[in-house]
TORLO-502693 format. One record per residue: chain; residue in three letters; x, y, z of N, C-alpha, C in turn. Coordinates in nm, 4 decimals, always signed. Layout:
BEGIN
<site kette="A" rest="ala" n_x="X" n_y="Y" n_z="Z" ca_x="X" ca_y="Y" ca_z="Z" c_x="X" c_y="Y" c_z="Z"/>
...
end
This chain:
BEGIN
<site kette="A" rest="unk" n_x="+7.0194" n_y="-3.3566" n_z="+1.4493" ca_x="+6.9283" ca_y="-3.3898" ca_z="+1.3417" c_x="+6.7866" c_y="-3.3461" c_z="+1.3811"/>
<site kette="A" rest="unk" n_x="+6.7287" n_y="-3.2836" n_z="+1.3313" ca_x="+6.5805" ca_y="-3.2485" ca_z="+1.2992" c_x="+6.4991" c_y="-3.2995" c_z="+1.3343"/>
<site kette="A" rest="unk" n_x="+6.3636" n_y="-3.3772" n_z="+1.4062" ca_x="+6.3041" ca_y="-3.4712" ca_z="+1.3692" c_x="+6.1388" c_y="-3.3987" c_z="+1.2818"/>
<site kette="A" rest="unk" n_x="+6.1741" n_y="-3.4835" n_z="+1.1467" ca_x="+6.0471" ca_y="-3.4167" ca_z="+1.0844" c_x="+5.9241" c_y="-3.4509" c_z="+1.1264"/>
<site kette="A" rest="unk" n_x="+5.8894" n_y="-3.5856" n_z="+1.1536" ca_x="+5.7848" ca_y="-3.6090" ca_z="+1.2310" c_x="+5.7051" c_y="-3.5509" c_z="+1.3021"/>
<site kette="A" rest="unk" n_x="+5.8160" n_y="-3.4692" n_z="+1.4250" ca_x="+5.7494" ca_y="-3.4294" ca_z="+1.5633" c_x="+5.7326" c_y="-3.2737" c_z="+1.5065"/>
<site kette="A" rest="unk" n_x="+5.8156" n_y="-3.2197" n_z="+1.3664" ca_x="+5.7897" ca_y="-3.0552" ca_z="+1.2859" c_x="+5.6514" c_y="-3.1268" c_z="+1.2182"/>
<site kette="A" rest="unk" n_x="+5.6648" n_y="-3.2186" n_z="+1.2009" ca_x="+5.4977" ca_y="-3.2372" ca_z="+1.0509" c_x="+5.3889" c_y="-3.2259" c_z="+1.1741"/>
<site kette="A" rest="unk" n_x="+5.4026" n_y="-3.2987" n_z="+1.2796" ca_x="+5.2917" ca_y="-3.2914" ca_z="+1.3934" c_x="+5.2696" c_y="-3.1746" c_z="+1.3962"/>
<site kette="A" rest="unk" n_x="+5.3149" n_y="-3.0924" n_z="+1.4513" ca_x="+5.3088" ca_y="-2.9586" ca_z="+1.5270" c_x="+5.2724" c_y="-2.8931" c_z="+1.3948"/>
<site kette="A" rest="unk" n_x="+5.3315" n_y="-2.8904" n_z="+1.2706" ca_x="+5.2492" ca_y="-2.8357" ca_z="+1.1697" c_x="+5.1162" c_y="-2.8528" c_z="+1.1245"/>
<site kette="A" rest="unk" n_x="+5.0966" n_y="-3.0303" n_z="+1.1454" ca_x="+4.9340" ca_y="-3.0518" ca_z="+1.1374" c_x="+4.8363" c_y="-2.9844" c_z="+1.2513"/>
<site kette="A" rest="unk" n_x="+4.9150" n_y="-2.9753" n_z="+1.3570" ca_x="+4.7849" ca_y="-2.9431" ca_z="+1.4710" c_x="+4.7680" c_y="-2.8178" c_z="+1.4406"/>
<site kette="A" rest="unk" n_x="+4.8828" n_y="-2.7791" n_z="+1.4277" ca_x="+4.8621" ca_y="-2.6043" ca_z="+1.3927" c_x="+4.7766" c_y="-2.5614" c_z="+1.3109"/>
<site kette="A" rest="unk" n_x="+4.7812" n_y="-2.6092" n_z="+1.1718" ca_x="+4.7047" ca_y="-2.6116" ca_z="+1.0444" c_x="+4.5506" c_y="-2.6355" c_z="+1.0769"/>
<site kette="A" rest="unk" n_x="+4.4916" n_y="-2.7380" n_z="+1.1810" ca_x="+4.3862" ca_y="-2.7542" ca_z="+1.2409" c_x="+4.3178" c_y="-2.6219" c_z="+1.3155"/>
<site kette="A" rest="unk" n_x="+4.3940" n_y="-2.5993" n_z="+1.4084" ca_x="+4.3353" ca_y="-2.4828" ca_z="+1.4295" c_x="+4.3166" c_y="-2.3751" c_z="+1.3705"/>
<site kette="A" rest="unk" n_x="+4.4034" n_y="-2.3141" n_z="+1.2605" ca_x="+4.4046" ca_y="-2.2368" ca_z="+1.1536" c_x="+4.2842" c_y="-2.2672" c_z="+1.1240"/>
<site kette="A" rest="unk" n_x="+4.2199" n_y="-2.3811" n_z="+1.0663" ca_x="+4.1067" ca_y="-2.4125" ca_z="+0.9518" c_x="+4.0024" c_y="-2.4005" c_z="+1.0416"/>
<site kette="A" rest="unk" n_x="+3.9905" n_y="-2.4391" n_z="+1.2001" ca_x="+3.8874" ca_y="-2.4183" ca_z="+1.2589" c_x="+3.8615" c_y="-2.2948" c_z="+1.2861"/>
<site kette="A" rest="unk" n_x="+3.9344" n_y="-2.2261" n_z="+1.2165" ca_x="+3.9315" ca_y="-2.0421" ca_z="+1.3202" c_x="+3.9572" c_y="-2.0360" c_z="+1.4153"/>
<site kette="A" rest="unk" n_x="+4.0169" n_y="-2.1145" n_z="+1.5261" ca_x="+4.0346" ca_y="-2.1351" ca_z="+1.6322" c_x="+4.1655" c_y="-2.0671" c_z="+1.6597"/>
<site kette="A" rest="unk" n_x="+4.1857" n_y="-2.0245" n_z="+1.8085" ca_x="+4.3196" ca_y="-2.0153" ca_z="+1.8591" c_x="+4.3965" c_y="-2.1319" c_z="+1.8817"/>
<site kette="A" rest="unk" n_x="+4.5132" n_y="-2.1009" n_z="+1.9070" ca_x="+4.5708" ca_y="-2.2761" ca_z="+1.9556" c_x="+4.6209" c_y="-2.2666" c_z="+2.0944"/>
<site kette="A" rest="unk" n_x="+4.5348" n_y="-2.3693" n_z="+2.1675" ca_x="+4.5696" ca_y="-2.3193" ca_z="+2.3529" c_x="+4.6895" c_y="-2.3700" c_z="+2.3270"/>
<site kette="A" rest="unk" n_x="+4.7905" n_y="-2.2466" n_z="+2.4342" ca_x="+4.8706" ca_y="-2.2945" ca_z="+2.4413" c_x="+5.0011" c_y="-2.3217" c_z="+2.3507"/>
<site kette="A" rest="unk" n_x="+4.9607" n_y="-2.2061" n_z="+2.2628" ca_x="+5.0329" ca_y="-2.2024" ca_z="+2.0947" c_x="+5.2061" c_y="-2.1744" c_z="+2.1681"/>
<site kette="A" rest="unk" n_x="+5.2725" n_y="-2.1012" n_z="+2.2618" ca_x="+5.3986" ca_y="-2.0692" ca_z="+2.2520" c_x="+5.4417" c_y="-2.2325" c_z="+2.3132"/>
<site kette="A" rest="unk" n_x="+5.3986" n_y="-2.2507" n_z="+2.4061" ca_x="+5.4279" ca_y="-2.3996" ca_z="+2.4526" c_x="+5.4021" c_y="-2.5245" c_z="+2.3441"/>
<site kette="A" rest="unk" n_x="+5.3430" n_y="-2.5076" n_z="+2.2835" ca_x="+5.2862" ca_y="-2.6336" ca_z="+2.2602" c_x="+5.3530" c_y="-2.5986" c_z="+2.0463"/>
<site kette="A" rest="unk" n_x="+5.3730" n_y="-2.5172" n_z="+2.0052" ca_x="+5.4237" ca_y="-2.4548" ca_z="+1.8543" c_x="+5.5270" c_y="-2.4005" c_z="+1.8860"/>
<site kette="A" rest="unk" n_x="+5.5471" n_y="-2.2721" n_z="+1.9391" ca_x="+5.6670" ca_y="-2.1679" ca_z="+1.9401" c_x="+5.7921" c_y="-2.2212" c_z="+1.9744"/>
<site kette="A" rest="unk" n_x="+5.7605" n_y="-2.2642" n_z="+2.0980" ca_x="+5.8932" ca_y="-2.2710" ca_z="+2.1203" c_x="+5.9497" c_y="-2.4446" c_z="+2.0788"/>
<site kette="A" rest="unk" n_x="+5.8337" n_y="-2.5774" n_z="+2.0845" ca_x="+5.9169" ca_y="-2.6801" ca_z="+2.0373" c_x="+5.9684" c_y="-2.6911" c_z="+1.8731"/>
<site kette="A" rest="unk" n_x="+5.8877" n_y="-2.5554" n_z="+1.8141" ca_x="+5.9228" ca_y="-2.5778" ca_z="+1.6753" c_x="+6.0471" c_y="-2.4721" c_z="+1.6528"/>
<site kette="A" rest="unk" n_x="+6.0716" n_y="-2.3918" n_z="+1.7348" ca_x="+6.2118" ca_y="-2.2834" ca_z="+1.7225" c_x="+6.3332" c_y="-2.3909" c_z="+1.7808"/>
<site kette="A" rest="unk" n_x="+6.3158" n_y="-2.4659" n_z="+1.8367" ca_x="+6.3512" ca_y="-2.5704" ca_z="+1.9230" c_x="+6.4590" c_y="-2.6647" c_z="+1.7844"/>
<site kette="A" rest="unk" n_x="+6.3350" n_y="-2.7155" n_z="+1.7288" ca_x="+6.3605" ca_y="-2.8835" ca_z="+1.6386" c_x="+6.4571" c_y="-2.7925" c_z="+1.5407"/>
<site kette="A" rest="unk" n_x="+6.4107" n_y="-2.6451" n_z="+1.4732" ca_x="+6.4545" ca_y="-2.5983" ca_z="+1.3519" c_x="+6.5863" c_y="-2.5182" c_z="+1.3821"/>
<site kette="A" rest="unk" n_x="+6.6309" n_y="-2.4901" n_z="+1.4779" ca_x="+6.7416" ca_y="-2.4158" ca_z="+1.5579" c_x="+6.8573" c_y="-2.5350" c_z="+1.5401"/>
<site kette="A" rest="unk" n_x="+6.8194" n_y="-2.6810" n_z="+1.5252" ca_x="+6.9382" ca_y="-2.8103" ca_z="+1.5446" c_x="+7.0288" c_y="-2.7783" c_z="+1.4072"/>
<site kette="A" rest="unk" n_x="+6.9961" n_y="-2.7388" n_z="+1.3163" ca_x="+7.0954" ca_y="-2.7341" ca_z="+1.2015" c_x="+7.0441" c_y="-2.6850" c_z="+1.0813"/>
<site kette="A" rest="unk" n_x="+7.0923" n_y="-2.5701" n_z="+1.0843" ca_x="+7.0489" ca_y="-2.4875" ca_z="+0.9916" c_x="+7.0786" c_y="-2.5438" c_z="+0.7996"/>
<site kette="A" rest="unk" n_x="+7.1392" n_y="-2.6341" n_z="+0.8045" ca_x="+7.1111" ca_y="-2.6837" ca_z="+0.6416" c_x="+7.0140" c_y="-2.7894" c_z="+0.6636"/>
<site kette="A" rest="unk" n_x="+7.0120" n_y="-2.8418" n_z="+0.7725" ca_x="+6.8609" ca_y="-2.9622" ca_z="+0.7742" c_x="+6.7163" c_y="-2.8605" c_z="+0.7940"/>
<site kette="A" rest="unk" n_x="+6.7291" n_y="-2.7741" n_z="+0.8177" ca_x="+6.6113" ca_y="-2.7089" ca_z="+0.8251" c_x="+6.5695" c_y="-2.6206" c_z="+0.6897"/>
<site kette="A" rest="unk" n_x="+6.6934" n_y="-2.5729" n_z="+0.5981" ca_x="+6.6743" ca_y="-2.5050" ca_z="+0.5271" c_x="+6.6236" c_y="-2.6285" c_z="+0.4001"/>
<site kette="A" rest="unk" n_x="+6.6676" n_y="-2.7691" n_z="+0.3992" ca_x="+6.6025" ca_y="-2.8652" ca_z="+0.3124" c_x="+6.4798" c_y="-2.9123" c_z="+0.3260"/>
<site kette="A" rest="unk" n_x="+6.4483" n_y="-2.8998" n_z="+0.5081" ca_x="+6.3245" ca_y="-2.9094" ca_z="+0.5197" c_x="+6.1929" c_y="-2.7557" c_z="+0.5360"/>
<site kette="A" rest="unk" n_x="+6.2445" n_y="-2.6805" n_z="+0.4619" ca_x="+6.1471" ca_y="-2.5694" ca_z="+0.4115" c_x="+6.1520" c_y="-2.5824" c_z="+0.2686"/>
<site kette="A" rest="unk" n_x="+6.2025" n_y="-2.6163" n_z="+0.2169" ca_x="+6.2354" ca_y="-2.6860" ca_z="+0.0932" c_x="+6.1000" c_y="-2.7571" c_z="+0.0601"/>
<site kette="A" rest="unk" n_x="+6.0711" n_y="-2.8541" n_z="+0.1246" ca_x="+5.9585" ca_y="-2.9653" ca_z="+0.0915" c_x="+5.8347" c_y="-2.9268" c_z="+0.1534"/>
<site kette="A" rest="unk" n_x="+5.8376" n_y="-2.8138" n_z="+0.2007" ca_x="+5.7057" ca_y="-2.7909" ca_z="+0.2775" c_x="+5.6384" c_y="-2.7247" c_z="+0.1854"/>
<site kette="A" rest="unk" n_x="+5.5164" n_y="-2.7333" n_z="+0.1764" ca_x="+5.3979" ca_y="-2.7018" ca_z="+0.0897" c_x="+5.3826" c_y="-2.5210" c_z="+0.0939"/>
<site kette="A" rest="unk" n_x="+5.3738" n_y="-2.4793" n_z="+0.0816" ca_x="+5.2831" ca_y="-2.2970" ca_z="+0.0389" c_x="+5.2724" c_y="-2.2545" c_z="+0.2073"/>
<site kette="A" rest="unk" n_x="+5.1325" n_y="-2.3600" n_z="+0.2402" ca_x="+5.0682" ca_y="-2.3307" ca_z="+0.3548" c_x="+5.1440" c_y="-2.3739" c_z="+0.5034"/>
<site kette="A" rest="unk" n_x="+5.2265" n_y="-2.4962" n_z="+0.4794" ca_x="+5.2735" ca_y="-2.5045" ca_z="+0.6191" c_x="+5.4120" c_y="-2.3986" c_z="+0.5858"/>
<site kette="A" rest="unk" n_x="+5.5411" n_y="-2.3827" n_z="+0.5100" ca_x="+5.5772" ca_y="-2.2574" ca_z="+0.5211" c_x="+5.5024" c_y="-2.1858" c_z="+0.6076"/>
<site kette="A" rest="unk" n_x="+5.4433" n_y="-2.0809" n_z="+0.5164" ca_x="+5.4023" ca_y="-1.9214" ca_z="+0.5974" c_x="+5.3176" c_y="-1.9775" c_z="+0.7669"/>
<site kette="A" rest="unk" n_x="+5.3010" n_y="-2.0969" n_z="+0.8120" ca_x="+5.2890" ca_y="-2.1069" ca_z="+0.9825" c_x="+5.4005" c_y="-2.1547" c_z="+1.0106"/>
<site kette="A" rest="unk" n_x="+5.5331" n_y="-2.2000" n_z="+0.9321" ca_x="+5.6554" ca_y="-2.1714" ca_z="+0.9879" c_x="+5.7740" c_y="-2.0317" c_z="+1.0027"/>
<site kette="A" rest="unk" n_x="+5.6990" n_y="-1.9618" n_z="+0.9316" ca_x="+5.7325" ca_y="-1.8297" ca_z="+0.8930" c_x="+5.6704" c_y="-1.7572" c_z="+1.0453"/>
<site kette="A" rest="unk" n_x="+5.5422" n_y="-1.7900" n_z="+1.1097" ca_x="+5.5307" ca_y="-1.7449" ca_z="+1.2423" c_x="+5.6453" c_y="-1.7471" c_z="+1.3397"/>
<site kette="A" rest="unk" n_x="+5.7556" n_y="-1.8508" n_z="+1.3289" ca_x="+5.8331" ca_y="-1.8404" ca_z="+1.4795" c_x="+5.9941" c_y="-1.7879" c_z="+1.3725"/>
<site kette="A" rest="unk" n_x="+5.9739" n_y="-1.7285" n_z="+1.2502" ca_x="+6.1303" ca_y="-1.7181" ca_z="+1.2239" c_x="+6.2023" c_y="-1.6400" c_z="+1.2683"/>
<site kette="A" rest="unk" n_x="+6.1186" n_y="-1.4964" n_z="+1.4030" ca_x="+6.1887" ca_y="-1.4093" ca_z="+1.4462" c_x="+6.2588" c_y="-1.4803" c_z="+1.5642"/>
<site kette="A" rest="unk" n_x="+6.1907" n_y="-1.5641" n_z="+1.6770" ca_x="+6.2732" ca_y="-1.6525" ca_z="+1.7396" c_x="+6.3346" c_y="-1.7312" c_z="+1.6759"/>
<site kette="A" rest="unk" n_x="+6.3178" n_y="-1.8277" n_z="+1.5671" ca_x="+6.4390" ca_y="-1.8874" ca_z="+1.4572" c_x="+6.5729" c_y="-1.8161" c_z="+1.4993"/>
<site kette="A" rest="unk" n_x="+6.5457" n_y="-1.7149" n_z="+1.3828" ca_x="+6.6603" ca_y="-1.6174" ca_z="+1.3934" c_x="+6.6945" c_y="-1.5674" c_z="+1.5191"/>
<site kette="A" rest="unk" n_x="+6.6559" n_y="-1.5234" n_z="+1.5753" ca_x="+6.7318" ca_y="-1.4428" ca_z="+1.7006" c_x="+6.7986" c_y="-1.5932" c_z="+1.7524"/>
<site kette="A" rest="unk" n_x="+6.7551" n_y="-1.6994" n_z="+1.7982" ca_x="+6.8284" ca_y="-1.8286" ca_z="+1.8302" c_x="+6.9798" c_y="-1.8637" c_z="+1.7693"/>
<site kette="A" rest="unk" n_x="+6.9488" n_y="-1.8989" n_z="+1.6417" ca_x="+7.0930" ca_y="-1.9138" ca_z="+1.5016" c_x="+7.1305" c_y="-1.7835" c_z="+1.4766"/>
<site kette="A" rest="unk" n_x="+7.0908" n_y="-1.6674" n_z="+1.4736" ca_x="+7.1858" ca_y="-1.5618" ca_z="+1.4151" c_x="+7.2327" c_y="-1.5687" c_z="+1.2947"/>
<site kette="A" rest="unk" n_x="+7.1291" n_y="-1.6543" n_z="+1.1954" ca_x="+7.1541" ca_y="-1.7132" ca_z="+1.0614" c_x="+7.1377" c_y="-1.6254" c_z="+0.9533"/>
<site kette="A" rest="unk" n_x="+7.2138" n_y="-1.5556" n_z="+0.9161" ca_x="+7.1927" ca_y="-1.4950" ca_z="+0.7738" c_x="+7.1870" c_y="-1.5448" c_z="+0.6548"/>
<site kette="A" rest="unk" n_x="+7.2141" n_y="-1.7005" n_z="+0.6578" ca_x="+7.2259" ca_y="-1.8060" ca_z="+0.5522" c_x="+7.0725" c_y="-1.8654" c_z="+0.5392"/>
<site kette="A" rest="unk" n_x="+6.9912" n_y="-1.8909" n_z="+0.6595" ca_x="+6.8670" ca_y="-1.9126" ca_z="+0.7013" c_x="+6.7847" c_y="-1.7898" c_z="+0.6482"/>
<site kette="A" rest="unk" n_x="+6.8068" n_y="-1.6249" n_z="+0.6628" ca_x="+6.7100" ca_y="-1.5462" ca_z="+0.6001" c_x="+6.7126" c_y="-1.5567" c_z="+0.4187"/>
<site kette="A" rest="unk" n_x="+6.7987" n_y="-1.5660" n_z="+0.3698" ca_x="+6.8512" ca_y="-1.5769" ca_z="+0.2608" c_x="+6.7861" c_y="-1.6564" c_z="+0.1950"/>
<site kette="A" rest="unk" n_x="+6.8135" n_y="-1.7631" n_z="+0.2748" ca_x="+6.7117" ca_y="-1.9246" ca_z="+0.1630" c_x="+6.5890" c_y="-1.9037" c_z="+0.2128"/>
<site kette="A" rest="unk" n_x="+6.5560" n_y="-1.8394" n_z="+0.2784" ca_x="+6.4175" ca_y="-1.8004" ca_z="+0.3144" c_x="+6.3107" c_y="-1.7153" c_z="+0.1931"/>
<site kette="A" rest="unk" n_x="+6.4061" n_y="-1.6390" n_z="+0.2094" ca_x="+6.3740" ca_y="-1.5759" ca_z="+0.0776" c_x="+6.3484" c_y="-1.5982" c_z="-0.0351"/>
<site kette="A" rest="unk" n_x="+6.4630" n_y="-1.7138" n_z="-0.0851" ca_x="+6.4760" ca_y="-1.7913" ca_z="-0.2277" c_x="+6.3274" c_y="-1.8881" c_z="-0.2109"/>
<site kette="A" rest="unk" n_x="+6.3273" n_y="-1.9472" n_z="-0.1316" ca_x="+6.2083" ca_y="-2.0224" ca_z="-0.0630" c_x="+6.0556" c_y="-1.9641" c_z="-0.0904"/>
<site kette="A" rest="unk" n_x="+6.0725" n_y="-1.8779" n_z="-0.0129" ca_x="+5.9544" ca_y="-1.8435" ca_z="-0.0175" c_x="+5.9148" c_y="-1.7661" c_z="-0.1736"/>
<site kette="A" rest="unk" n_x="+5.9818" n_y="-1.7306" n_z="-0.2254" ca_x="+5.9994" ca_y="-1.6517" ca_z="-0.3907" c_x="+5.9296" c_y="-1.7915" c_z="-0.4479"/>
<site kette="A" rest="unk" n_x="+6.0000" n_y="-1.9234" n_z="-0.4350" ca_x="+6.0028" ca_y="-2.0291" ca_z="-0.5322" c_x="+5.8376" c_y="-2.1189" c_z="-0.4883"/>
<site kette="A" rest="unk" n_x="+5.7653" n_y="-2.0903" n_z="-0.3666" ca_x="+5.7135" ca_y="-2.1362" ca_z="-0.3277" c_x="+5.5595" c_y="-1.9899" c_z="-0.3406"/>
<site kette="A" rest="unk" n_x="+5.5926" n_y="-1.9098" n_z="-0.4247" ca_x="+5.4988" ca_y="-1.7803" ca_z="-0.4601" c_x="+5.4267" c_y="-1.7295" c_z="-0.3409"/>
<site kette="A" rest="unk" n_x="+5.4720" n_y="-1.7040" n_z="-0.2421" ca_x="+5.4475" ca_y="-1.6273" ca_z="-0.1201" c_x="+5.4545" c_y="-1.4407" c_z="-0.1967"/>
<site kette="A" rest="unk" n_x="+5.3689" n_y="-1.4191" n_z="-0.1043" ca_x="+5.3597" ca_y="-1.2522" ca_z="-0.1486" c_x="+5.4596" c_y="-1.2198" c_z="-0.1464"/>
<site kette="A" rest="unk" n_x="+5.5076" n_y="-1.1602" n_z="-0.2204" ca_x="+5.6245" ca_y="-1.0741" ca_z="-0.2348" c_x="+5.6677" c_y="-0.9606" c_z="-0.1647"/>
<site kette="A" rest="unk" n_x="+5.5895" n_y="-0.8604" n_z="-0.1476" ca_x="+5.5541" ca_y="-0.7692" ca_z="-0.0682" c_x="+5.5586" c_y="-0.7985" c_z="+0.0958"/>
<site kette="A" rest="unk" n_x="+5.4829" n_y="-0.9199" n_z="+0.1383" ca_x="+5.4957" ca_y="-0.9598" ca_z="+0.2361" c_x="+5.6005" c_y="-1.0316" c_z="+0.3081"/>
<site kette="A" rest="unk" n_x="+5.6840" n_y="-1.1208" n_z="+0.2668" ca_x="+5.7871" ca_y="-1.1867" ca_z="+0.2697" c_x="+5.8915" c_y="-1.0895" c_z="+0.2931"/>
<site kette="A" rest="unk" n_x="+5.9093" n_y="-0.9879" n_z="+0.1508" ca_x="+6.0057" ca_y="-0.8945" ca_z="+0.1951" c_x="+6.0344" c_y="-0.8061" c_z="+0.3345"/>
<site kette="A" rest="unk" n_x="+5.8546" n_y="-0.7648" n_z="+0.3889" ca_x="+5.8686" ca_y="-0.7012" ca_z="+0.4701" c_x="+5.8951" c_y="-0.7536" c_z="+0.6002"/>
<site kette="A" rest="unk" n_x="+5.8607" n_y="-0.9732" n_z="+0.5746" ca_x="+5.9224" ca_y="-1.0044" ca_z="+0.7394" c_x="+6.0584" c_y="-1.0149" c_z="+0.7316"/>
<site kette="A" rest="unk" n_x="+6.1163" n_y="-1.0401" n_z="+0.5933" ca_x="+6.2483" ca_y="-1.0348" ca_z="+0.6046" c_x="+6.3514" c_y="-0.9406" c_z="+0.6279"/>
<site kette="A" rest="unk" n_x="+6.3152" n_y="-0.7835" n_z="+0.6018" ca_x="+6.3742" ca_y="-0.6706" ca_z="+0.6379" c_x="+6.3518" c_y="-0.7049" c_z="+0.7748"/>
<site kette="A" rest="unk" n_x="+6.2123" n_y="-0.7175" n_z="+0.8636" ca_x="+6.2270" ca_y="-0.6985" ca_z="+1.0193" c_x="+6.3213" c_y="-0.8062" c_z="+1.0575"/>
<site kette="A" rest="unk" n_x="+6.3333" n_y="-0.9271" n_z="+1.0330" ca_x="+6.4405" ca_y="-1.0447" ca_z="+1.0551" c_x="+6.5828" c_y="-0.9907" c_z="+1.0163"/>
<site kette="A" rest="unk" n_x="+6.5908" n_y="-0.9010" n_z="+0.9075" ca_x="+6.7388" ca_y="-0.8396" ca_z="+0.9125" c_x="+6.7954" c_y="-0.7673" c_z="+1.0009"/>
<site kette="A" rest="unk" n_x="+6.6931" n_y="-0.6814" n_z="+1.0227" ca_x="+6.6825" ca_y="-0.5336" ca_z="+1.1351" c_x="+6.7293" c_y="-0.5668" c_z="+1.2632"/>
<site kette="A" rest="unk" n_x="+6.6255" n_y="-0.7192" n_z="+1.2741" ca_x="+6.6969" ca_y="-0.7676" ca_z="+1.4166" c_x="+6.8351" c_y="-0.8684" c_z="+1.4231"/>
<site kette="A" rest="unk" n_x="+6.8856" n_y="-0.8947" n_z="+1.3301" ca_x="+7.0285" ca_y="-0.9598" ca_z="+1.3742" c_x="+7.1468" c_y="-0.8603" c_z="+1.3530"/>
<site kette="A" rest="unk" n_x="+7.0726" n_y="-0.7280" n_z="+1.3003" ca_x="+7.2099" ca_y="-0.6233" ca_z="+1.2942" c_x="+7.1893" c_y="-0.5237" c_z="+1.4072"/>
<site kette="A" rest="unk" n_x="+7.1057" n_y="-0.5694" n_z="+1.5127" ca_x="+7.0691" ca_y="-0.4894" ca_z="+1.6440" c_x="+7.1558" c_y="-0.6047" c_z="+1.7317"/>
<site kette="A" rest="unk" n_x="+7.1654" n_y="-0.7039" n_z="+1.7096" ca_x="+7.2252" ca_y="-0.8170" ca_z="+1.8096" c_x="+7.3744" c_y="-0.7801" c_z="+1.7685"/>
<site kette="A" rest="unk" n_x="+7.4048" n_y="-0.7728" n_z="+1.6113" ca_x="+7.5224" ca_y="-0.7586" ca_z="+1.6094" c_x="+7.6039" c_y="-0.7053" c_z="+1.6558"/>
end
Protein backbone atom coordinates (compact mmCIF):
# COMPACT_ATOMS: atom_id res chain seq x y z
CA UNK A 1 0.00 0.00 0.00
CA UNK A 2 1.14 3.49 -0.88
CA UNK A 3 1.46 5.84 1.85
CA UNK A 4 -0.10 9.16 0.60
CA UNK A 5 0.98 11.16 3.36
CA UNK A 6 4.72 10.57 3.18
CA UNK A 7 3.89 11.14 -1.39
CA UNK A 8 1.80 14.57 -0.25
CA UNK A 9 5.03 15.49 1.98
CA UNK A 10 7.61 15.04 -0.48
CA UNK A 11 5.23 16.72 -2.96
CA UNK A 12 4.79 19.75 -0.65
CA UNK A 13 8.52 20.21 0.00
CA UNK A 14 9.15 19.82 -3.49
CA UNK A 15 6.52 22.36 -4.60
CA UNK A 16 8.39 24.76 -2.00
CA UNK A 17 11.34 24.78 -3.57
CA UNK A 18 9.88 25.03 -7.03
CA UNK A 19 8.12 28.41 -5.80
CA UNK A 20 11.29 29.58 -4.13
CA UNK A 21 13.37 29.11 -7.32
CA UNK A 22 15.38 27.16 -5.36
CA UNK A 23 17.14 23.81 -5.96
CA UNK A 24 16.18 21.03 -3.63
CA UNK A 25 19.41 19.84 -1.60
CA UNK A 26 19.52 16.72 -1.94
CA UNK A 27 16.54 16.24 -4.46
CA UNK A 28 17.55 12.33 -5.60
CA UNK A 29 17.74 11.33 -1.86
CA UNK A 30 15.41 13.18 -0.33
CA UNK A 31 12.36 13.14 -3.83
CA UNK A 32 13.75 10.66 -6.44
CA UNK A 33 14.27 7.93 -5.13
CA UNK A 34 11.69 7.81 -1.85
CA UNK A 35 9.01 8.87 -4.27
CA UNK A 36 9.99 6.08 -7.18
CA UNK A 37 10.09 4.05 -4.01
CA UNK A 38 6.23 4.70 -2.39
CA UNK A 39 4.79 4.76 -6.28
CA UNK A 40 6.64 1.47 -7.53
CA UNK A 41 4.28 -0.50 -4.37
CA UNK A 42 1.27 -0.95 -6.73
CA UNK A 43 0.67 0.21 -9.73
CA UNK A 44 -3.36 0.59 -9.52
CA UNK A 45 -2.82 2.49 -6.07
CA UNK A 46 -0.63 4.80 -7.72
CA UNK A 47 -2.45 5.16 -10.88
CA UNK A 48 -5.71 6.36 -8.43
CA UNK A 49 -3.42 8.38 -6.72
CA UNK A 50 -2.39 10.51 -9.93
CA UNK A 51 -5.87 10.58 -10.35
CA UNK A 52 -6.42 13.13 -7.40
CA UNK A 53 -3.41 15.05 -7.79
CA UNK A 54 -3.85 18.57 -8.86
CA UNK A 55 -2.20 19.96 -12.51
CA UNK A 56 0.91 21.05 -10.56
CA UNK A 57 1.89 18.25 -8.24
CA UNK A 58 1.37 15.73 -11.35
CA UNK A 59 3.96 17.28 -13.77
CA UNK A 60 6.74 17.15 -10.33
CA UNK A 61 5.57 13.62 -10.32
CA UNK A 62 6.07 13.28 -13.90
CA UNK A 63 9.96 14.19 -12.89
CA UNK A 64 10.82 10.57 -11.54
CA UNK A 65 8.40 8.54 -14.18
CA UNK A 66 11.54 7.42 -16.12
CA UNK A 67 12.77 5.66 -12.87
CA UNK A 68 8.88 4.84 -12.19
CA UNK A 69 8.96 3.01 -15.24
CA UNK A 70 12.20 1.47 -15.65
CA UNK A 71 11.36 0.03 -11.81
CA UNK A 72 7.49 -1.54 -12.83
CA UNK A 73 8.07 -2.05 -16.50
CA UNK A 74 4.43 -0.74 -16.55
CA UNK A 75 2.83 -0.17 -19.76
CA UNK A 76 -0.54 0.07 -17.94
CA UNK A 77 1.18 3.01 -15.79
CA UNK A 78 2.33 4.93 -19.23
CA UNK A 79 -1.08 4.59 -20.59
CA UNK A 80 -3.11 6.09 -17.65
CA UNK A 81 -0.51 8.49 -17.66
CA UNK A 82 -1.45 9.69 -20.58
CA UNK A 83 -5.28 9.55 -20.08
CA UNK A 84 -4.21 11.53 -16.89
CA UNK A 85 -2.38 13.88 -17.90
CA UNK A 86 -4.86 14.63 -21.23
CA UNK A 87 -7.75 14.89 -18.44
CA UNK A 88 -5.74 17.00 -16.17
CA UNK A 89 -4.76 19.57 -19.56
CA UNK A 90 -1.02 19.10 -19.44
CA UNK A 91 0.61 20.15 -22.78
CA UNK A 92 -0.01 17.94 -25.16
CA UNK A 93 2.95 18.22 -27.09
CA UNK A 94 4.87 17.80 -24.03
CA UNK A 95 3.42 14.84 -22.33
CA UNK A 96 3.51 13.08 -25.61
CA UNK A 97 7.08 13.64 -25.98
CA UNK A 98 7.92 12.21 -22.24
CA UNK A 99 5.80 9.50 -23.05
CA UNK A 100 7.38 8.32 -26.38
CA UNK A 101 10.91 8.58 -24.32
CA UNK A 102 9.15 6.32 -21.41
CA UNK A 103 8.07 3.97 -24.32
CA UNK A 104 11.48 3.95 -26.05
CA UNK A 105 12.83 2.89 -22.82
CA UNK A 106 10.78 -0.22 -21.80
CA UNK A 107 11.12 -1.59 -25.44
CA UNK A 108 15.08 -1.25 -24.97
CA UNK A 109 14.66 -3.34 -21.60
CA UNK A 110 12.44 -5.56 -23.43
Amino acid sequence: MIDKNKIYYMLGLRMFYDEQGWEQPNYEKDFQIPMTEELSKNIDETIEFLEELNANNFILVIEILDELIEKTQSHKLICAIKRIGKEKNIDEKWLNHEIELLSQMLQHKI
